[in-house]
VEXTIRO-734301 format. One record per residue: residue in three letters; x, y, z of N, C-alpha, C in turn. Coordinates in steps of 0.001 Angstrom, whole numbers, always signed. Each point is the difference from the previous one (the first is absolute). Layout:
! residues N
residu, n.u, n.v, n.w, ca.u, ca.v, ca.w, c.u, c.v, c.w
ALA, X, Y, Z, X, Y, Z, X, Y, Z .
...
***
This chain:
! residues 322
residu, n.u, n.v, n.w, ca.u, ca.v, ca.w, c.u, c.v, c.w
UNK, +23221, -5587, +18061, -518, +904, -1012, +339, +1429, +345 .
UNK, +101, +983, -1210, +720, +1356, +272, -1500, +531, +435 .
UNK, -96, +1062, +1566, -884, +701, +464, -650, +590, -1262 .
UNK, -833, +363, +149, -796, +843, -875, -571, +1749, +406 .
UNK, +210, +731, -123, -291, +1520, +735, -819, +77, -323 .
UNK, -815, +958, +896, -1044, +100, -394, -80, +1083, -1045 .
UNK, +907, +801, -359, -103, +768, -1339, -42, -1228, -1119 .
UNK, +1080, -503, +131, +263, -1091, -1149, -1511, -631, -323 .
UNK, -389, -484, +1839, -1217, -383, -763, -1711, +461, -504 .
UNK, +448, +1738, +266, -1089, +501, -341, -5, +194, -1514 .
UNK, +1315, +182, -741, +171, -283, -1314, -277, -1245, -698 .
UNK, +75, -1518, +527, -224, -847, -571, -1749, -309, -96 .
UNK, -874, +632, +1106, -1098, +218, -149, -135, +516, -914 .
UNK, +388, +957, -130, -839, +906, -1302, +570, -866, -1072 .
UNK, +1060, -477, -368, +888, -758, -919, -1868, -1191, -733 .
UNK, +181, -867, +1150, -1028, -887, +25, -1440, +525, -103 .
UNK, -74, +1338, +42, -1259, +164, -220, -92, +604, -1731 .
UNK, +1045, +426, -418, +181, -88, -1465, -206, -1141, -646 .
UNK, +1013, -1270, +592, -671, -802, -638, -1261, -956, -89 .
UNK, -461, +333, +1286, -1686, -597, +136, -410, +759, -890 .
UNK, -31, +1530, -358, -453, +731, -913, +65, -757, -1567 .
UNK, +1019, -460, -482, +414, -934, -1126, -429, -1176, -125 .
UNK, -344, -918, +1519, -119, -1163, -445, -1873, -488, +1095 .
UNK, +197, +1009, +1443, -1693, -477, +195, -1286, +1617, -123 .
UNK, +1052, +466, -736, -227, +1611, -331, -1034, +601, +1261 .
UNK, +575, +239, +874, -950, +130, +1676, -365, +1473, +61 .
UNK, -1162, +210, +610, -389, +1544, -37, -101, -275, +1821 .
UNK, -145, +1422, +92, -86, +726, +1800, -1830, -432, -168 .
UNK, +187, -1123, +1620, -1235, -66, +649, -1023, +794, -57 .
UNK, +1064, +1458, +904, -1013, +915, +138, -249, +968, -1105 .
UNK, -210, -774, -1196, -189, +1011, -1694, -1042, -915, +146 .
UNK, +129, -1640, -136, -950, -780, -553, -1144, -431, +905 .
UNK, +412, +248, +1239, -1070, -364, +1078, -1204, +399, +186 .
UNK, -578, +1250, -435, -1031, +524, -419, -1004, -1121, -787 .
UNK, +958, +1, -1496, -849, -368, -1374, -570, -1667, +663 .
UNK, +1198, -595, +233, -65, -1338, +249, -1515, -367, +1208 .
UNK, -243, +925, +1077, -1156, -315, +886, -759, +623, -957 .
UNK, -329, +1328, -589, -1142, +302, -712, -239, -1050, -1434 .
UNK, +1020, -808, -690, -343, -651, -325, -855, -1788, +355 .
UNK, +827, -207, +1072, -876, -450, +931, -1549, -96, +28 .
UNK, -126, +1178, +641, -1414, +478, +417, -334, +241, -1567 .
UNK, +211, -108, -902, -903, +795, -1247, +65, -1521, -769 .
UNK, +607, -1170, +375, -405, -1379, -840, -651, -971, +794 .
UNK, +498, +207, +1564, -765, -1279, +762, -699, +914, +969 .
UNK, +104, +1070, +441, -1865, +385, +370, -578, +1180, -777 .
UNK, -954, -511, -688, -486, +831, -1041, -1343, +206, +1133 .
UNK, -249, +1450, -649, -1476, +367, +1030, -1154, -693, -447 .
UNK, -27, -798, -1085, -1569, -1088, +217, +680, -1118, +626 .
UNK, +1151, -33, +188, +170, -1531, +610, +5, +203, +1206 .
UNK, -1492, -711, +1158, -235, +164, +1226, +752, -1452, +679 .
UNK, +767, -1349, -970, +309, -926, +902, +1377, +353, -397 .
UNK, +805, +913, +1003, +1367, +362, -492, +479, -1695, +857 .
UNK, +1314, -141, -499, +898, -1446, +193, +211, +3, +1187 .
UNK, -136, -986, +861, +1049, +676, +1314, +1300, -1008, +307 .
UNK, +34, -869, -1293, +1875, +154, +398, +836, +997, -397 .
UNK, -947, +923, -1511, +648, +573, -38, +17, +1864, +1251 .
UNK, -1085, +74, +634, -311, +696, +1102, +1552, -127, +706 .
UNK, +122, -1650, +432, +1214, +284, +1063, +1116, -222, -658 .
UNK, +447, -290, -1258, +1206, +337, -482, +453, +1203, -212 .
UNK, -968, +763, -334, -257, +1452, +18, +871, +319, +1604 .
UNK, -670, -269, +733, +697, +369, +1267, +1252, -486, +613 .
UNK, +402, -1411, -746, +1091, -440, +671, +1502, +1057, -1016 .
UNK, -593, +657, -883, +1424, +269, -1012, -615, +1541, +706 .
UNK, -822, +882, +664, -55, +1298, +506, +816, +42, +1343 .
UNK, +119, -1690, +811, +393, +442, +1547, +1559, -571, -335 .
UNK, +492, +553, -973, +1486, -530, +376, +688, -1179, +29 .
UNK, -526, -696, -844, +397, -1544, +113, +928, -516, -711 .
UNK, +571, -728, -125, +1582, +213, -835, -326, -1144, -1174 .
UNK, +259, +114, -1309, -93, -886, -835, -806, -1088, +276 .
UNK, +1080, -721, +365, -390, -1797, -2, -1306, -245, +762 .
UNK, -572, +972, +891, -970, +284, +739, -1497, -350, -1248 .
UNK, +341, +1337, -863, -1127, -127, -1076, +145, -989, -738 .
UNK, +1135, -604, -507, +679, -1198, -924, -1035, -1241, +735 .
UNK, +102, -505, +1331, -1024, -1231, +547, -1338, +551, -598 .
UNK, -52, +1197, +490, -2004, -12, -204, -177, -218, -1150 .
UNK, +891, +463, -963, -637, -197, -1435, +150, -1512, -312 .
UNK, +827, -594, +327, +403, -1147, -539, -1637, -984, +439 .
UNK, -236, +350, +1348, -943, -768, +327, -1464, +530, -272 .
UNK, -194, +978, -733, -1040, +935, -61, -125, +536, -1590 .
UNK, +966, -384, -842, -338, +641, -1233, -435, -565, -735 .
UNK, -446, -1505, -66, -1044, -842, -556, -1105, +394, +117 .
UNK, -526, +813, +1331, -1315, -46, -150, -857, +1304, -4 .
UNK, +763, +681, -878, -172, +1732, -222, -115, -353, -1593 .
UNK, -503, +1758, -730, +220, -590, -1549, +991, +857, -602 .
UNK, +194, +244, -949, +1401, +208, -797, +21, +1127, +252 .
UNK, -696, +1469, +72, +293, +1145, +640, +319, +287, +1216 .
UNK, -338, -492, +392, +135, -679, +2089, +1545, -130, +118 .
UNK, +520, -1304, -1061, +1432, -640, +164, +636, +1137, -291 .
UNK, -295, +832, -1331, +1004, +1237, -283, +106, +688, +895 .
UNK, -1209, +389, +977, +78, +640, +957, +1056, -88, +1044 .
UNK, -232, -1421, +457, +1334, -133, +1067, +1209, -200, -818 .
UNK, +525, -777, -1196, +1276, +365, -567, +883, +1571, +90 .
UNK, -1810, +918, -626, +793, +1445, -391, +79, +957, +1670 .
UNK, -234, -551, +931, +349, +131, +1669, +694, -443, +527 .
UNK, -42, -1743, -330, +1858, -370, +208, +845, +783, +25 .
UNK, +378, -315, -1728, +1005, +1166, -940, +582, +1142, +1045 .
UNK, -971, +896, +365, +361, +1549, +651, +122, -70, +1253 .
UNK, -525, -1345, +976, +911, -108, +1204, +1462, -761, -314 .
UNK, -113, -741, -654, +1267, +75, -372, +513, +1032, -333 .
UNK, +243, +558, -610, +985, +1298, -447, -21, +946, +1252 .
UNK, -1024, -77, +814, +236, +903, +1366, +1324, -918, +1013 .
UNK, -87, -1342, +233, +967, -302, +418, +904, -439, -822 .
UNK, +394, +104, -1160, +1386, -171, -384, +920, +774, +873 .
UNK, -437, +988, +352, +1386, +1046, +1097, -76, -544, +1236 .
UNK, -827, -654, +418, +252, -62, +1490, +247, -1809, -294 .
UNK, +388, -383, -515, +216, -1851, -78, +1558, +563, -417 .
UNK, +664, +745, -1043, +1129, +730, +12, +829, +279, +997 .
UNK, -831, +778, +636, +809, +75, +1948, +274, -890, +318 .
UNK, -1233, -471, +221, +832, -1645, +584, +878, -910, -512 .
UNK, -238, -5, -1027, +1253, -499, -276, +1412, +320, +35 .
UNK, +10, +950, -139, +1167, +968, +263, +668, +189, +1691 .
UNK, -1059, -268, +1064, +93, -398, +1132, +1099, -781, +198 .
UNK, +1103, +48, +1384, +478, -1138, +538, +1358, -308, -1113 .
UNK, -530, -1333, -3, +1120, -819, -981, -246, -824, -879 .
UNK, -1436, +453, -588, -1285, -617, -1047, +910, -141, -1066 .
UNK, +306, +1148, -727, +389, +35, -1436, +1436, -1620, -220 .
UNK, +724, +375, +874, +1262, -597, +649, -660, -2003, -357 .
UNK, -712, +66, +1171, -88, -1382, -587, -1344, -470, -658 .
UNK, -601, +1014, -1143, -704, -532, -804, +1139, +8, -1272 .
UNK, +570, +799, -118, +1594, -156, -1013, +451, -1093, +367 .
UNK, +237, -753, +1174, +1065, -1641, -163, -919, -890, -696 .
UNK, -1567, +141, +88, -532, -1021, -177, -38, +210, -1681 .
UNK, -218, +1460, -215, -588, -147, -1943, +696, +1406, -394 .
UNK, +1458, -560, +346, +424, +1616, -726, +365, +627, -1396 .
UNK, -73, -1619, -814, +153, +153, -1368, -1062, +226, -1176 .
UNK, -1147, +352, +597, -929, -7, -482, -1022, +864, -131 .
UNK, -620, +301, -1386, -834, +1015, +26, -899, +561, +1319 .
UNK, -850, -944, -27, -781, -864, +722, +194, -662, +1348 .
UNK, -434, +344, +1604, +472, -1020, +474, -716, -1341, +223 .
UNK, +873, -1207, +119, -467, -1308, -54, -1039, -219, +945 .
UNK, -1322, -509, +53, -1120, -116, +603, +406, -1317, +888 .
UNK, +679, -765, -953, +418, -1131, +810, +823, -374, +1459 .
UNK, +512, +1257, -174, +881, +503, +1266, -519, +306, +1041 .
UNK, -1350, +453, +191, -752, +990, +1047, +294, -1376, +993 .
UNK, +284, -1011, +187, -70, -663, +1451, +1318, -286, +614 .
UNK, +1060, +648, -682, +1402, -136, +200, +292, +1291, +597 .
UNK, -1146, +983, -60, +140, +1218, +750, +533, -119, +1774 .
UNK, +753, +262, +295, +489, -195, +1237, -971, +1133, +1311 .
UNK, +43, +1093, -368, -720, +933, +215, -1163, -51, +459 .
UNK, -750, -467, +1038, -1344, -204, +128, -1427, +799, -261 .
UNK, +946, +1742, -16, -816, +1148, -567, +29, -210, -1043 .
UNK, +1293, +216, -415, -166, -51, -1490, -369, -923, -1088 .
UNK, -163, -1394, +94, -901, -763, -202, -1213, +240, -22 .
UNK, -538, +337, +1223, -1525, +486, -351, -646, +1128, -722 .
UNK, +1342, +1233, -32, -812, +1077, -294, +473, -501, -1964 .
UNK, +786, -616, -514, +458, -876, -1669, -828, -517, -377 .
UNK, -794, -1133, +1267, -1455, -725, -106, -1307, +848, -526 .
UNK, -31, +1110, +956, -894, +1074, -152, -38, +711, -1286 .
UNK, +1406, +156, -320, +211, +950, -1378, -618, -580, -1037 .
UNK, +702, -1524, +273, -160, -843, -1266, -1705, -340, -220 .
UNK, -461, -557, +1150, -1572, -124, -99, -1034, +827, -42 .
UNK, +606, +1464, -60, -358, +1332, -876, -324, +148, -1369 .
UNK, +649, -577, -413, -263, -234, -1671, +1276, +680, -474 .
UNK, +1157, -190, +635, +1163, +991, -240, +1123, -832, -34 .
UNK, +1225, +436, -1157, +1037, -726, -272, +1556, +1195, +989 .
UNK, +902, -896, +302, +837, +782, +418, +892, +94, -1139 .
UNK, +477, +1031, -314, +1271, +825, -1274, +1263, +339, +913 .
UNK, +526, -483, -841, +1882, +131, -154, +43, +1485, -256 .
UNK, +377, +1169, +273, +517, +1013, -400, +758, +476, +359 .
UNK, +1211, +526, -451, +1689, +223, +380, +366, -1012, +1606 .
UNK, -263, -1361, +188, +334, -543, +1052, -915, +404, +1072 .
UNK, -1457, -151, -312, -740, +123, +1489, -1428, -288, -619 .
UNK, -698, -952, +527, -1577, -628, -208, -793, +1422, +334 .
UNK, -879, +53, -1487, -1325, +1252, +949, -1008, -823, -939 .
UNK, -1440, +317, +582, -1337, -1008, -60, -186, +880, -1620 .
UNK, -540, -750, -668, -1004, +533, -1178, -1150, -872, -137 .
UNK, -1008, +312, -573, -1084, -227, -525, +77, -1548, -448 .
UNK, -1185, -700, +154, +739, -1773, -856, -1162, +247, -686 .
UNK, -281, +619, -1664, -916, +339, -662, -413, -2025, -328 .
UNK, +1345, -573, -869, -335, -1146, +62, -644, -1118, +1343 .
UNK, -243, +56, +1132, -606, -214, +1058, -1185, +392, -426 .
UNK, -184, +1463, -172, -1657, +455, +211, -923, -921, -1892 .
UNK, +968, -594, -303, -570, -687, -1173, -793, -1125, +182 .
UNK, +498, -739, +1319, -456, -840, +515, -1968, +213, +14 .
UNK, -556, +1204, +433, -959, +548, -98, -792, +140, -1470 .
UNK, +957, -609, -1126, -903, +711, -1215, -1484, -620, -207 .
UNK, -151, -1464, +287, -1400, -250, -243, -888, +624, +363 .
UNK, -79, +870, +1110, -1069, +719, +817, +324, +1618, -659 .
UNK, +668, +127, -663, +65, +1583, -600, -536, -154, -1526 .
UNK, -421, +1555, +26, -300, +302, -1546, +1391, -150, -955 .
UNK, -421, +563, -1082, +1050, -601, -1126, +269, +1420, +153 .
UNK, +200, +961, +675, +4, +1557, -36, +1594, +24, +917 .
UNK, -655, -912, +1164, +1326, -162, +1350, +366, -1153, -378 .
UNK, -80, -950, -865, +1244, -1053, -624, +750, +692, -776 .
UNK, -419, +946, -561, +868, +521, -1050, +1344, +941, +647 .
UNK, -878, +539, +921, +1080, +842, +622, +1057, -396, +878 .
UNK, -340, -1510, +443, +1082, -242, +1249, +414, -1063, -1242 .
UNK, +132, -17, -907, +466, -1014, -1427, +1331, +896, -147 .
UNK, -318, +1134, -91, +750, +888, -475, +1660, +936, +1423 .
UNK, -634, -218, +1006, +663, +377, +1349, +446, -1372, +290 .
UNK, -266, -872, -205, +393, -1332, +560, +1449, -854, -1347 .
UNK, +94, +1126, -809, +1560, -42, -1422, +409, +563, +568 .
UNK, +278, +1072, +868, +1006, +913, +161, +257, -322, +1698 .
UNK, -1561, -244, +603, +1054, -467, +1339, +477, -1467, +270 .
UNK, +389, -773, -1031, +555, -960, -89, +1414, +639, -443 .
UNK, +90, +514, -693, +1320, +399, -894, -447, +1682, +66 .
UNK, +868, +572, +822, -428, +2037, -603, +954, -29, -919 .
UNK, -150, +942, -835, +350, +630, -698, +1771, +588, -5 .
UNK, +136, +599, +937, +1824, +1007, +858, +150, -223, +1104 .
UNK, +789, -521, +116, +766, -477, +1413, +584, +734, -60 .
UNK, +959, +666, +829, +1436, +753, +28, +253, +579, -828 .
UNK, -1139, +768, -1084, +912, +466, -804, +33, -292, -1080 .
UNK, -680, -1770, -349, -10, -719, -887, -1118, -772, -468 .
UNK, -27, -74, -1497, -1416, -970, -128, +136, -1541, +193 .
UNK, -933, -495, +431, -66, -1436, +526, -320, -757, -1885 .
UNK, -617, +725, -808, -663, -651, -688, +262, +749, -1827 .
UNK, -402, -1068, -635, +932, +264, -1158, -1130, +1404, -535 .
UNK, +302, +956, -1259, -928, +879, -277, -959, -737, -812 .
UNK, -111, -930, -581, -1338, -815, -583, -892, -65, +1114 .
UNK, +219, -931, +1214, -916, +75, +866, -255, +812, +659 .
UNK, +643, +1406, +139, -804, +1349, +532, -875, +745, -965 .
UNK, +373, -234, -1082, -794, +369, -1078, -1261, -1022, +118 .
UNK, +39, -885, +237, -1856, -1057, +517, -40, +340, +755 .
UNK, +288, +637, +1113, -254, +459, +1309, -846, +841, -464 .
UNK, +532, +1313, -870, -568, +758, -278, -1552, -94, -674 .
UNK, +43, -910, -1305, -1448, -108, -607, -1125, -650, +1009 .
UNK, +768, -1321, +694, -850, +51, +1003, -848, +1150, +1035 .
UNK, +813, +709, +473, -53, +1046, +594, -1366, +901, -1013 .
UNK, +522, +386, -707, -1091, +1072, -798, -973, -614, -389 .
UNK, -319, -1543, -374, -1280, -895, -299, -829, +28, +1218 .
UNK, +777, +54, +1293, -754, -217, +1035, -683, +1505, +234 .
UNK, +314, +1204, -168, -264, +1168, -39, -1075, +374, -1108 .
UNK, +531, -387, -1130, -1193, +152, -1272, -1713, -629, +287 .
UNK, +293, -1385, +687, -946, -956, +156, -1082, +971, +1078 .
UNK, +1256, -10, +1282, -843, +332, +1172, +306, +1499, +893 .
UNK, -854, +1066, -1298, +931, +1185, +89, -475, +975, +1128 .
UNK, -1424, -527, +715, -615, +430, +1325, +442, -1076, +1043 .
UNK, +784, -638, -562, +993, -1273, +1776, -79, +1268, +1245 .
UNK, -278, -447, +637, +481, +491, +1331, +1561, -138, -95 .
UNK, +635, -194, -353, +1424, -1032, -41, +699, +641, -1514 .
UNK, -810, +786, -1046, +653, +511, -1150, +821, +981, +121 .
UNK, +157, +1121, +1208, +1107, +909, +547, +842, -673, +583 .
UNK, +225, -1005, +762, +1128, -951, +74, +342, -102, -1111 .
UNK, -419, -783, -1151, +584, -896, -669, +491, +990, -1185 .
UNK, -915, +1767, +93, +1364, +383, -702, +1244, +517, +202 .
UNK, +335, +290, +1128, +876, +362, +1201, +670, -1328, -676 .
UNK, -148, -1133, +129, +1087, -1028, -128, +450, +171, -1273 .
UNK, -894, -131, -1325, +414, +52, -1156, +664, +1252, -100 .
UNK, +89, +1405, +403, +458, +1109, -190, +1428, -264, +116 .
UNK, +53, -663, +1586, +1627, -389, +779, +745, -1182, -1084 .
UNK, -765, -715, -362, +436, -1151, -1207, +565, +473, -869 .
UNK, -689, +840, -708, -142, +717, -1436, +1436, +967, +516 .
UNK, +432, +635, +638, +1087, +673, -65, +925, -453, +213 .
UNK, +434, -1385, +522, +912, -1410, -114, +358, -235, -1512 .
UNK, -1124, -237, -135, -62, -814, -1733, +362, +1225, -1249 .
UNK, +176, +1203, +3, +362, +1216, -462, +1639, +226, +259 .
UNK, -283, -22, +1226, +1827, +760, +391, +532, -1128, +665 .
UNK, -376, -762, +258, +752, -1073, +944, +215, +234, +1024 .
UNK, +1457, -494, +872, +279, +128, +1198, +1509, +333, +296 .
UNK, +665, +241, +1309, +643, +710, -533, +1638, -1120, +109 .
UNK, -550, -1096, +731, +927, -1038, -513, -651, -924, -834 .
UNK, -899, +477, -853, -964, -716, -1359, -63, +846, -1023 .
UNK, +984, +875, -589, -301, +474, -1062, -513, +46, -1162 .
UNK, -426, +465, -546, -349, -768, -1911, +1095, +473, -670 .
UNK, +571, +285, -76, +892, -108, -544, +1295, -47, +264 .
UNK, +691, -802, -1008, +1973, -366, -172, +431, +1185, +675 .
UNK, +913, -310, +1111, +561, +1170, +1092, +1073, -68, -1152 .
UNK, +597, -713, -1062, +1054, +953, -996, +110, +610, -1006 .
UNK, -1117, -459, -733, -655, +256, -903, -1246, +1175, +68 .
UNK, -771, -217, +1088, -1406, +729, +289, -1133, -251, -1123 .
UNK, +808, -1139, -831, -1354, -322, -1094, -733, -935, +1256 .
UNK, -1346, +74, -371, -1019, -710, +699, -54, -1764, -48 .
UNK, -35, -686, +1299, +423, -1130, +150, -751, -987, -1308 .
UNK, +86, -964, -752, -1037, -533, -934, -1199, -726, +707 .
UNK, +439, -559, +1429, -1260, -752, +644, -1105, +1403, +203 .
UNK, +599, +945, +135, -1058, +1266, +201, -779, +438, -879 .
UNK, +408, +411, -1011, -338, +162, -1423, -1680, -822, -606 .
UNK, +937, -1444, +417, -765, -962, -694, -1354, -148, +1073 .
UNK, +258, -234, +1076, -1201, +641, +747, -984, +969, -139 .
UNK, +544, +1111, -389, -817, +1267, -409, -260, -256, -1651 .
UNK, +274, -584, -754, -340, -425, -971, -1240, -548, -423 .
UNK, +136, -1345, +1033, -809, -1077, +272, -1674, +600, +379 .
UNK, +585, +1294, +1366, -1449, +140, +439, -729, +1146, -563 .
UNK, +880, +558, -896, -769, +1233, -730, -688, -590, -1383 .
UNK, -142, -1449, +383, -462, -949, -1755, -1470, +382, +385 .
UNK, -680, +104, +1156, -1292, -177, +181, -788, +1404, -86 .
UNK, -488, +474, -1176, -582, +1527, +316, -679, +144, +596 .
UNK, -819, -898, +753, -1318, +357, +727, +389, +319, +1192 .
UNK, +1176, +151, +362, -74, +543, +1505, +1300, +828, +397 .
UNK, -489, +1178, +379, +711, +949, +849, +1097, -254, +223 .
UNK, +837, -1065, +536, +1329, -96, -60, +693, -488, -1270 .
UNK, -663, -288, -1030, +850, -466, -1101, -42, +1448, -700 .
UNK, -977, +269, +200, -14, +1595, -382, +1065, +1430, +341 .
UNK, +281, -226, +1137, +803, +486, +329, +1547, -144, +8 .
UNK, +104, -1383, -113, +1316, -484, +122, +564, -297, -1675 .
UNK, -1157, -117, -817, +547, +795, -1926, +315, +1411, +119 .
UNK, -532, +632, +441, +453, +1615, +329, +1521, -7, +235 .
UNK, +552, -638, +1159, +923, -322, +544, +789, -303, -918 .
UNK, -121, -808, -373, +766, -753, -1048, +612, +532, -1322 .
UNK, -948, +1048, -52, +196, +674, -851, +661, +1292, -90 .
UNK, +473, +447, +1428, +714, +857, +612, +1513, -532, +370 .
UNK, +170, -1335, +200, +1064, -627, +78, +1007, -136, -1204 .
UNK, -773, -596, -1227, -33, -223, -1405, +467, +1204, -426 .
UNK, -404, +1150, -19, +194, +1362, -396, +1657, +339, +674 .
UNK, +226, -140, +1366, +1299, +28, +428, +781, -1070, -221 .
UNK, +42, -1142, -1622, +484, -624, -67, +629, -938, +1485 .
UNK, -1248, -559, -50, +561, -1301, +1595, +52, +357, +1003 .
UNK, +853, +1585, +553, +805, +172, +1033, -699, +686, +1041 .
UNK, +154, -696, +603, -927, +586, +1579, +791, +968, +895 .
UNK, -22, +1622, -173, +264, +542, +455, -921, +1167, +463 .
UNK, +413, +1347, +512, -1133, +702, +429, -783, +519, -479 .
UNK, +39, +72, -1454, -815, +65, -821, -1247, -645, -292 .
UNK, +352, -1227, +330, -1271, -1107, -280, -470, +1, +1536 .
UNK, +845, +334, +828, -447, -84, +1397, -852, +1616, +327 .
UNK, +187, +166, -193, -1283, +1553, -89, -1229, +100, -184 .
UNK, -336, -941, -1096, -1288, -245, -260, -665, -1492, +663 .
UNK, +797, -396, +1325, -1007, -1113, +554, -1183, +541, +914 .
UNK, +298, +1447, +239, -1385, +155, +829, -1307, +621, -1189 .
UNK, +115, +236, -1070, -919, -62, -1186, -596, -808, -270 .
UNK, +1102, -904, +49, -766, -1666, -701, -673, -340, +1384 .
UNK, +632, -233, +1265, -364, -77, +1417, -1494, +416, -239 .
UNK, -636, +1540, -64, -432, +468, +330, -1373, -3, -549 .
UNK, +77, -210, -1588, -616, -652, -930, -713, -1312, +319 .
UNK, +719, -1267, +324, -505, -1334, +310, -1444, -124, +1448 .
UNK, +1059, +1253, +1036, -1273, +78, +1473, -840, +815, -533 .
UNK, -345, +1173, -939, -888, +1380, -92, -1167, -1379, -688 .
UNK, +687, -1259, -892, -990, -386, -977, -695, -1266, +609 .
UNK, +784, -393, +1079, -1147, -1257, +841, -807, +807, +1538 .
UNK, +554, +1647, +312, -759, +49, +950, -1455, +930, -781 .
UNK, +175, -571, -1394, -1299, +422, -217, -480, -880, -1229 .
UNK, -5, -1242, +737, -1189, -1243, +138, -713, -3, -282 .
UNK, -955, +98, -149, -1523, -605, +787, -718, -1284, -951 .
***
């Protein structure tokens, strides 16, 4: 396998953290780490409640002393039956943000040695690497620390020829019986895109009909639950969505590179989802449409001028909810 620099690979970080932005839409620990313990403390110990939990007491402590994923992943597994549904959100929405603290340091390691090298012989054609493989690992570190990743609740990603850990939203689904319909909804919604993101390289994985459901999903879950702990994520994702599904990408255009009339699968998409008036993105995206229409078809900078209007319009009107 061709070395990797470490410039090269301080760019593909950020590369990959764009598209976690697109597809597990990830915020900085230390933004959310605050809300997430004071939310904590403000659902499972309330000041009349004198019998606070004490599994949840020491889960509390095992995700404060540094413990790496899969660490919290056992306790819950064996411990989240017998907590109640604010409890479970509790350790899910603590998971979540130790995870995202070690996505960079499970990165290193992998990047370590001659990791990347032969996790590529085993699954190099693939989004995804093959789970099935982890015992063909030759590597005796690296086996364990793949084991570790994987029993994290974390999938390894293909990006320009080198595995880095993301989020396994579908994993943390495994959990929905013990969650509210508040945190089903939300890892319903993170668990479409980190199966399939959105731009790889540059490019969309997915046709514009289904980013356009990405989207209503997205804003139903926001409309519904517009005090979520989790509703500034989820418009951060729809924001990053919503400017995909507008301008495209830049080896995904909307429109005919000979023509510059607008592709018809695009069209008909934005067609389709501006049928529904009741919500903010159909609303916005008739606007659109109607700015396109006006430049007879052709997607040029003209029609491209006004995506941070329409942009700007769709977030001003769901971050004020309630």
């Amino acid at each position: 396998m061709k070395e990797v620099s470490p410039m090269n690979k301080k760019i593909l970080v950020l590369a990959l953290s764009f598209i976690l932005l697109l597809s597990g839409c990830s915020v900085d620990i230390k933004q959310n780490d605050k809300a997430i313990y004071e939310a904590l403390k403000r659902e499972v110990y309330k000041k009349d409640d004198t019998s606070i939990h004490e599994l949840i007491k020491e889960y509390k402590e095992i995700a404060k002393s540094d413990n790496e994923p899969y660490i919290l992943v056992k306790f819950i597994d064996e411990n989240i039956k017998n907590v109640d549904k604010k409890e479970a959100v509790a350790m899910i929405l603590i998971l979540e943000e130790v995870q995202k603290e070690y996505t960079s340091r499970y990165t290193d390691e992998l990047f370590a040695d001659n990791n990347q090298a032969e996790l590529l012989s085993l699954s190099q054609d693939q989004l995804f690497f093959d789970e099935t493989k982890v015992e063909e690992i030759k590597n005796a570190d690296l086996k364990e620390l793949v084991n570790k990743i994987l029993n994290g609740k974390y999938k390894l990603m293909n990006l320009e020829g080198a595995f880095y850990p993301v989020i396994d939203y579908e994993g943390l689904k495994s959990y929905s019986s013990y969650l509210t319909d508040e945190m089903k909804d939300y890892l319903e919604i993170k668990s479409n895109s980190s199966n399939m993101p959105v731009v790889i390289d540059g490019e969309m994985t997915i046709s514009h009909e289904e980013l356009g459901q990405r989207l209503i999903e997205t804003e139903k879950y926001i409309s519904k639950y517009p005090n979520s702990i989790k509703a500034q994520d989820a418009l951060r994702c729809y924001g990053e969505c919503l400017k995909v599904y507008l301008e495209g990408t830049p080896n995904t255009p909307i429109y005919d590179a000979k023509t510059g009339k607008i592709k018809d699968e695009v069209i008909s998409s934005y067609m389709k989802l501006s049928s529904n008036k009741d919500l903010v993105t159909s609303q916005v995206i008739s606007r659109y449409i109607e700015i396109i229409q006006g430049n007879q078809n052709i997607i040029d900078d003209n029609v491209l001028s006004h995506v941070p209007e329409v942009y700007s319009s769709a977030i001003a009107s769901l971050e004020n909810m309630e």
